[in-house]
Rosetta silent file (secondary structure, phi, psi, omega in degrees, C-alpha in Angstrom):
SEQUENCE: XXXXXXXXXXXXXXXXXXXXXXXXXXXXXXXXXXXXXXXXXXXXXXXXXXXXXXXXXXXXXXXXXXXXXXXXXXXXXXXXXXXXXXXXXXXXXXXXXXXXXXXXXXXXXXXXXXXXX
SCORE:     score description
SCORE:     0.000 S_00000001
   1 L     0.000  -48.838  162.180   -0.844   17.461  100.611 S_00000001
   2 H   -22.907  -51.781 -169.134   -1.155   14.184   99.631 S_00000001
   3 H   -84.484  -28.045 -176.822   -2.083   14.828   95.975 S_00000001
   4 H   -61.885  -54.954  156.747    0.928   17.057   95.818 S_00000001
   5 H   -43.226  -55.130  167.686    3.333   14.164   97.088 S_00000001
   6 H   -75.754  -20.533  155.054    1.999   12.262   93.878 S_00000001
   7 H   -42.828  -64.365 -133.966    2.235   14.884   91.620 S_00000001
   8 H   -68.246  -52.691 -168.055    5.461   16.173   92.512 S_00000001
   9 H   -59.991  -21.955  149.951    6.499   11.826   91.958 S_00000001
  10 L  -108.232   37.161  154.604    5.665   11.957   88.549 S_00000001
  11 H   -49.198  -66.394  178.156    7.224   15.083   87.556 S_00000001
  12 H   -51.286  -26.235  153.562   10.145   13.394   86.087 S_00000001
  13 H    -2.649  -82.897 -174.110    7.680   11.366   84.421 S_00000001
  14 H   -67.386  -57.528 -113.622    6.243   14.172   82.528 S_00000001
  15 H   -94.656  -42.739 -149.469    9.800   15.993   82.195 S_00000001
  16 H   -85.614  -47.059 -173.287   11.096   12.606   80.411 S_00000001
  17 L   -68.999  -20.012  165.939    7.699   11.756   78.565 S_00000001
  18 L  -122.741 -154.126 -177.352    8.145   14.626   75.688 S_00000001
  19 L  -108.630  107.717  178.559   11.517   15.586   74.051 S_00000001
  20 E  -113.802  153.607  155.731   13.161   17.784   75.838 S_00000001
  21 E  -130.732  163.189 -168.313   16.619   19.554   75.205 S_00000001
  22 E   -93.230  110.892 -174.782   19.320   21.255   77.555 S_00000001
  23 L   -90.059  174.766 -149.858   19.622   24.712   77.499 S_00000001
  24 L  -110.288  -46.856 -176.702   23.265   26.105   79.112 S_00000001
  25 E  -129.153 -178.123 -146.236   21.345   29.139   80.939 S_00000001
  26 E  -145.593  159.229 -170.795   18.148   29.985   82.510 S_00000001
  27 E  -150.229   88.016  166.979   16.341   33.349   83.304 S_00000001
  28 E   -64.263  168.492 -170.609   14.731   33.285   86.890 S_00000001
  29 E  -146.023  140.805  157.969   12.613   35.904   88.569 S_00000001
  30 E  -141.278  165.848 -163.956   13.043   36.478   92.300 S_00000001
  31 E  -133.146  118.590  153.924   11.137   38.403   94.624 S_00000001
  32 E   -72.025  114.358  174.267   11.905   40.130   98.151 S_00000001
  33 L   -89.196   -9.404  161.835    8.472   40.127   99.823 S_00000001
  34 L   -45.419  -99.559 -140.794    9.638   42.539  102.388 S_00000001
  35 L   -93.574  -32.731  167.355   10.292   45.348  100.464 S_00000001
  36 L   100.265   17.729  171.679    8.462   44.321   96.732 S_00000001
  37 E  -105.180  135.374 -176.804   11.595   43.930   95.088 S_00000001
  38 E  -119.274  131.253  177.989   11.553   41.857   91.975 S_00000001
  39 E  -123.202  146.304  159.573   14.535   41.509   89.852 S_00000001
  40 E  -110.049  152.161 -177.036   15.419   38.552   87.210 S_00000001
  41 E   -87.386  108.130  170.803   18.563   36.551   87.388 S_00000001
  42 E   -84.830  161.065 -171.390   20.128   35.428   84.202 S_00000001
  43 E  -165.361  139.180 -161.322   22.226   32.062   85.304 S_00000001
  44 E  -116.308  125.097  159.626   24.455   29.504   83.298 S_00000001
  45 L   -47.927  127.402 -173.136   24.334   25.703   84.603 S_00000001
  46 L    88.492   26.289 -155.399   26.272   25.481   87.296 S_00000001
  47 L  -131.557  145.904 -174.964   26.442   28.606   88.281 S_00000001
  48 E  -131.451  146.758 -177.524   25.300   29.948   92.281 S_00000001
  49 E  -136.623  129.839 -179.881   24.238   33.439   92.360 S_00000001
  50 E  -102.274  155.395  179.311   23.449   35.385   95.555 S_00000001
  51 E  -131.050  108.384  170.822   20.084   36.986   96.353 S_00000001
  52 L    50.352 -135.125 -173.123   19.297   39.118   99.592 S_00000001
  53 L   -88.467   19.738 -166.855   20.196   35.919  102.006 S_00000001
  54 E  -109.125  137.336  130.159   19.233   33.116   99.470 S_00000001
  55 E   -91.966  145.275  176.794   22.280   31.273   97.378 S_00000001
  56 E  -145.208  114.509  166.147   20.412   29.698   94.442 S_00000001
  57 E   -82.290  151.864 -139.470   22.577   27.678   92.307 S_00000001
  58 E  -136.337  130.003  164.923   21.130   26.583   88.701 S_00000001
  59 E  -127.370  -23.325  164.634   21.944   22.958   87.666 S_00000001
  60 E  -178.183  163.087 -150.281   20.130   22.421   84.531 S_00000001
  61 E  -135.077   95.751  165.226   17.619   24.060   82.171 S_00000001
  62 E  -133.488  111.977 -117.228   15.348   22.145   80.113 S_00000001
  63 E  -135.473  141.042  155.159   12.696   23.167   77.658 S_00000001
  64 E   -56.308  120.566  175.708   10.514   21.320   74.493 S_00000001
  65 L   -41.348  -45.723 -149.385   12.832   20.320   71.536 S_00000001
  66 L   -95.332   -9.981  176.967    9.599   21.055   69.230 S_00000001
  67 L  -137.070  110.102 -175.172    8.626   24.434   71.190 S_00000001
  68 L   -76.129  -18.079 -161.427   11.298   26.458   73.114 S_00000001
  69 L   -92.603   -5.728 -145.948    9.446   29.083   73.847 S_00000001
  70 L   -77.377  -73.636  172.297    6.903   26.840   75.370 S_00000001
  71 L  -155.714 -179.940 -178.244    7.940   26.266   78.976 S_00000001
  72 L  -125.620 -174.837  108.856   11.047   25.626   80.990 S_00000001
  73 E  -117.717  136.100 -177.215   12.057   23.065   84.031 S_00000001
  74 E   -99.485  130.629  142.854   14.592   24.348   86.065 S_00000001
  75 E   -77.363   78.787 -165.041   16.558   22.245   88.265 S_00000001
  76 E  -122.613  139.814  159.762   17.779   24.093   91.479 S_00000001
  77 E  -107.686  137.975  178.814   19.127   24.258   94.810 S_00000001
  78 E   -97.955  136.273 -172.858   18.451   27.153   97.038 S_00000001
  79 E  -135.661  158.968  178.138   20.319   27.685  100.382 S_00000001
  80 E  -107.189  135.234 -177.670   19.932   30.595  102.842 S_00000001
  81 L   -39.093  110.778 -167.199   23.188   32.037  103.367 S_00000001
  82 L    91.192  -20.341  155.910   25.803   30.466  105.879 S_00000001
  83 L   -81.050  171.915  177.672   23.749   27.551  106.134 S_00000001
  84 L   -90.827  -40.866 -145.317   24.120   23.545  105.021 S_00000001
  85 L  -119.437  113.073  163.121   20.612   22.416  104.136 S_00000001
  86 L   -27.387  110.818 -161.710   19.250   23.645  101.501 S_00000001
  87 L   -83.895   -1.141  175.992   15.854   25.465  101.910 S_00000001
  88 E  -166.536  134.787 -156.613   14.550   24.442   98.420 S_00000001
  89 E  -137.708  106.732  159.609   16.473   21.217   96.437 S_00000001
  90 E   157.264 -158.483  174.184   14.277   20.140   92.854 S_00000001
  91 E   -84.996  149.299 -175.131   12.714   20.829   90.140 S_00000001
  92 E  -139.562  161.333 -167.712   10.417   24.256   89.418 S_00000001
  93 E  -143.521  129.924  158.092    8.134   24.228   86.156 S_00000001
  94 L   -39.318  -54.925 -151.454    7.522   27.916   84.411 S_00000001
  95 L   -80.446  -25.887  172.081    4.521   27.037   83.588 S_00000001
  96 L  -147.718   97.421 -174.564    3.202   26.227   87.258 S_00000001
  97 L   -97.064  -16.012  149.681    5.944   27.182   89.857 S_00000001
  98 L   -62.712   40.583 -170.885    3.574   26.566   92.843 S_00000001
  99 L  -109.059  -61.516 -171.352    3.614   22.611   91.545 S_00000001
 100 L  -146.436   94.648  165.841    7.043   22.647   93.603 S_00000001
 101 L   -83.111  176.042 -171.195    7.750   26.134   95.340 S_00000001
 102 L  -118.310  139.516  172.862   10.718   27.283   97.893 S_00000001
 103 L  -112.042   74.308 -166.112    8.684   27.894  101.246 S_00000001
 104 L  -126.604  144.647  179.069   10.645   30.752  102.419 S_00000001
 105 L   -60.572  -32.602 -165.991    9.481   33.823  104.687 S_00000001
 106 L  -129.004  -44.414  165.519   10.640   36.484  103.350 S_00000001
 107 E  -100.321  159.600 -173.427   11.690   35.191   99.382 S_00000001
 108 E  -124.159  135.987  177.283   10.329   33.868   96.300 S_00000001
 109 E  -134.919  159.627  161.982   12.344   32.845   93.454 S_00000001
 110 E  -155.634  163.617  155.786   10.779   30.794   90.172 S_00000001
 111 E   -57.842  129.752  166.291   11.601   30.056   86.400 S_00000001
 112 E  -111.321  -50.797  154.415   10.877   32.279   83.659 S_00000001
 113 E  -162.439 -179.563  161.654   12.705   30.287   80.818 S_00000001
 114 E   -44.337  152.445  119.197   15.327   28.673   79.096 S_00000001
 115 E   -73.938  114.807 -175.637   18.077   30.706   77.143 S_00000001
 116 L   -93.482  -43.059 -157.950   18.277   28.634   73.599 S_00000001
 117 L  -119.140    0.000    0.000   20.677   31.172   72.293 S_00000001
């Protein structure tokens, strides 16, 4: 747990540490584990989308300037419906979305990439 807390503190680090640009939308994958339904979400910054009982709003998209296709980081907050506190508030990485996962019972949601165009 431990090593995770210091990862997770230099994320921005790394996010900051290449050249990144801002893409306007984002293309998420979520998962019902109940039932085995997977769907993906296309989602424009700033934008809240509902899922089964999850809201998961999108706040920014950002991908390498020299490779787009490369990876994403997603910036998100997730909320379970009718509630205030958000059950997942950060950053998610494409490339390793258990780095900083939503710890939810019954859903899963992660980044699949940026939208450049």
């Amino acid at each position: 747990m431990k090593r995770l807390a210091i990862l997770l503190a230099f994320l921005p680090a790394v996010l900051w540490a290449q050249d990144t640009t801002n893409a306007s939308s984002a293309m998420l994958r979520a998962l019902d584990k109940v039932n085995g339904t997977v769907i993906d979400i296309e989602m424009s910054q700033g934008q809240t989308r509902r899922y089964g009982l999850l809201e998961i709003t999108m706040q920014e998209c950002r991908f390498p300037t020299d490779d787009p296709s490369g990876n994403a980081y997603v910036l998100m907050t997730i909320r379970e419906v009718n509630a205030e506190a958000p059950v997942f508030q950060g950053w998610m990485v494409a490339s390793s979305p258990a780095l900083n996962a939503l710890d939810h019972a019954r859903y899963d949601v992660w980044p699949l990439r940026c939208i450049t165009s």
